[in-house]
Every structure is written in structure tokens, then in C-alpha cells.
N, C-alpha and C positions, 0 to 999 in steps of 0.2 A: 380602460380599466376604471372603475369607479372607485369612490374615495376609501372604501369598506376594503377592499381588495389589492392592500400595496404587496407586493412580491418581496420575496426573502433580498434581493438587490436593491428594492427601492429604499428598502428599511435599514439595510447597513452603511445606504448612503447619507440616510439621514441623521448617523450617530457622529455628535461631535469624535475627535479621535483621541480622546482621553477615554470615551466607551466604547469606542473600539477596539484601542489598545487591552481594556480588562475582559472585554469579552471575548480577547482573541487568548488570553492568557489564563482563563478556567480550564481546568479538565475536564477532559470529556468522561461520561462511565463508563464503563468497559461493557463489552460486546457480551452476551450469553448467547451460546452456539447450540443449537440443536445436536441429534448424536450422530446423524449424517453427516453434517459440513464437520465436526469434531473428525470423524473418520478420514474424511475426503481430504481435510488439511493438512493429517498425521502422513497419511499414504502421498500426498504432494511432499510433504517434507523429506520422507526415505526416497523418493523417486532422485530430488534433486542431491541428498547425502550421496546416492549409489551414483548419480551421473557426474558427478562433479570427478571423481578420478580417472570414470571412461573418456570423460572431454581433455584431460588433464593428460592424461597415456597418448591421446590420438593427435596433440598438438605437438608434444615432448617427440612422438615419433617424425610425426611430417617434420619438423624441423630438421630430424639426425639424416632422415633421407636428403632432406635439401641441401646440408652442407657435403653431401658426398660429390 
């Protein structure tokens, strides 16, 4: 690697850790999502709202079977 060309690792190594520390404690900004990934997130969201009681029913069951 030549002198022009440090890598995002070489450079956080070189930060005393008093600039590390404040750079590690800025906010980031926030994401702006196109209306696809906005869609595709929504519909992962309900996907895992509706599974979370089918995996919740099928655990609650296997168990009532096991203790018979």
C-alpha cells in the first residue's frame, strides 16, 4: 500500500483514544430507504408479528405432548 492509500483500519489505528472515543460517540444519520426496501421491511415486520404466535402455539404444544 502506498503512503496516499491508508485503509479505514490503518486510520482508526492511528487515532489517539481520546479520538476514538468521540468518534465512536457521534451519531450516525439516519438511513433514507427507497419505497422497495420500505415495502420489503414492512412485510418482514408482519411476517415475523404473525410467526412469533405460530412458533409460540407449536412450542406451548410440543411441550403439553411431552409431559403426557
Amino acid at each position: 500500500m502506498s503512503r496516499h492509500q491508508l485503509s479505514d483500519e490503518d486510520l482508526i489505528g492511528l487515532l489517539e483514544q481520546t479520538q476514538l472515543a468521540s468518534a465512536k460517540t457521534r451519531p450516525l444519520p439516519r438511513r433514507h430507504f427507497g419505497t422497495a426496501t420500505l415495502t420489503l421491511l414492512i412485510a418482514l415486520r408482519v411476517y415475523v408479528i404473525l410467526a412469533i404466535p405460530v412458533v409460540a402455539y407449536a412450542f406451548i404444544h410440543a411441550l403439553a405432548l411431552g409431559a403426557k
